[in-house]
C-alpha positions, 0 to 999 in steps of 0.5 A: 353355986354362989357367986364369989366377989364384992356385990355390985352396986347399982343407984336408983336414979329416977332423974325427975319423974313424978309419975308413970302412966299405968299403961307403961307401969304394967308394960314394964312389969310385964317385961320384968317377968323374964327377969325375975331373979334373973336379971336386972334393971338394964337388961328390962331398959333393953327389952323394952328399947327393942335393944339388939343386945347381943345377950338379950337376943342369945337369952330370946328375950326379944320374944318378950311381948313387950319387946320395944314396947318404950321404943319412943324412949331412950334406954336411959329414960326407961331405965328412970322409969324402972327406977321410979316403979322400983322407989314406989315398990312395985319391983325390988331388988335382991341380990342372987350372990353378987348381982342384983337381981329384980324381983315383984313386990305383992303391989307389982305381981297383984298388977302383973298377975292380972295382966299376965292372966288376960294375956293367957285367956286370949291365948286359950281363946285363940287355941280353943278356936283354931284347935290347938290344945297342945297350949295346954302344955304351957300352962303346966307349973306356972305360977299357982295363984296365976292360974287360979285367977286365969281359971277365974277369968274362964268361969266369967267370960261364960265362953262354953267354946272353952270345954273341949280345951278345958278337958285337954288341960285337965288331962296333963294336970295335978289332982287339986287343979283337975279339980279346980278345972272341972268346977270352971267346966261345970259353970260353962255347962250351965250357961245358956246354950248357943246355936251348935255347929260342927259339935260333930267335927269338934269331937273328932278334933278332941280325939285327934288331938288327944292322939297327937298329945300323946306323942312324946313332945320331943318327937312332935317338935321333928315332925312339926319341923319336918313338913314339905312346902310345894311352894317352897320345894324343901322342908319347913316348919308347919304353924298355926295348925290343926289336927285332924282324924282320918281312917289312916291315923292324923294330920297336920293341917297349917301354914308354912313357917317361911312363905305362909302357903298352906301345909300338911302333914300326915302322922300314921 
């Protein structure tokens, strides 16, 4: 629905500043990338303040990962600096009805693929390595361009603990990107073999995770939700877990949301 009324007017005031260090120009495009077409330049000053924002905090955007990244900064200071990356069209704004919304140039989404992409890789590492393949799942319909530059950084890191993940992903994927994903498997296949350990026990946690994947999301959020702590006497959010196989079904091993204890879950 377009917005009715005269458009906002908003002025770029970069109050003096002749450059911006590229560690801060990529922090500030990626705290942009919530925003896109969604909001604009000083809701991105709040983000990166660590602001209190009433909106900010209903809208979650304090999980942004550069959330108070600038902190050391005035709100007005890092609103110059957005001003700045905008005047040297690194970001734009376009108007969504009569709200001036922020957007990439090619220039900022070429710096922000990039970054973007490496955030992700060491996601995938981190699920790889803790078994956690439902990360896949929040990978589906991003950005293509974005994931075949993540598929990229895949093939090069030669990191063969990237298989068993990569199947899972194939599995909840569109035929062209399947196929995308099974050429990334066939070049880590041919990368010189390291010592095995637990090949056996990694097998079994494919099968187990592909059990859990086939429940519906929705379902596997209650039971994630519905866990019993000992420590705590009450029933707790599991994270950081694994799934495991058993004669009787799976199981939830993890940590314990509120107090960090260990936690489990049995799924029959």
């Amino acid at each position: 629905m377009v917005k009715k009324g005269n458009k906002v007017r908003y002025e770029l005031n970069p109050t003096g500043i002749k450059s911006v260090p590229d560690n801060e120009i990529k922090t500030i495009l990626r705290g942009a990338d919530d925003l896109i077409m969604s909001g604009g330049r000083a809701m991105l000053a709040k983000i990166l303040a660590g602001s209190k924002d009433k909106k900010l905090l209903e809208l979650g955007l304090d999980y942004s990962p550069v959330y108070g990244a600038l902190k050391g900064n005035s709100q007005k200071e890092i609103l110059a600096k957005i001003d700045w990356l905008i005047l040297h069209h690194y970001l734009a704004i376009k108007y969504d009805g009569r709200l001036p919304m922020l957007v990439y140039t090619d220039k900022g989404w070429n710096i922000e693929r990039e970054t973007y992409a490496d955030e992700l890789l060491e996601k995938l590492i981190d699920a790889a390595e803790n078994k956690r393949y439902e990360f896949v799942e929040t990978l589906k319909d991003r950005n293509r361009s974005l994931i075949l530059l993540l598929l990229e950084k895949i093939a090069n890191s030669g990191n063969k603990d990237l298989i068993t993940i990569l199947n899972a992903w194939q599995t909840i994927e569109f035929k062209k990107l399947r196929t995308k994903i099974q050429e990334v498997i066939d070049l880590l296949e041919k990368v010189e073999e390291k010592p095995k350990r637990e090949e056996n026990q990694e097998l079994v946690s494919f099968s187990a995770n592909k059990k859990w994947l086939s429940i519906p999301v929705e379902f596997r959020r209650q039971l994630e939700r519905n866990v019993w702590c000992s420590y705590c006497c009450d029933v707790v959010k599991i994270e950081k877990y694994t799934v495991k196989e058993f004669s009787g079904g799976i199981v939830l091993e993890g940590k314990c949301q509120k107090c960090g204890n260990d936690v489990a879950r049995v799924i029959d």
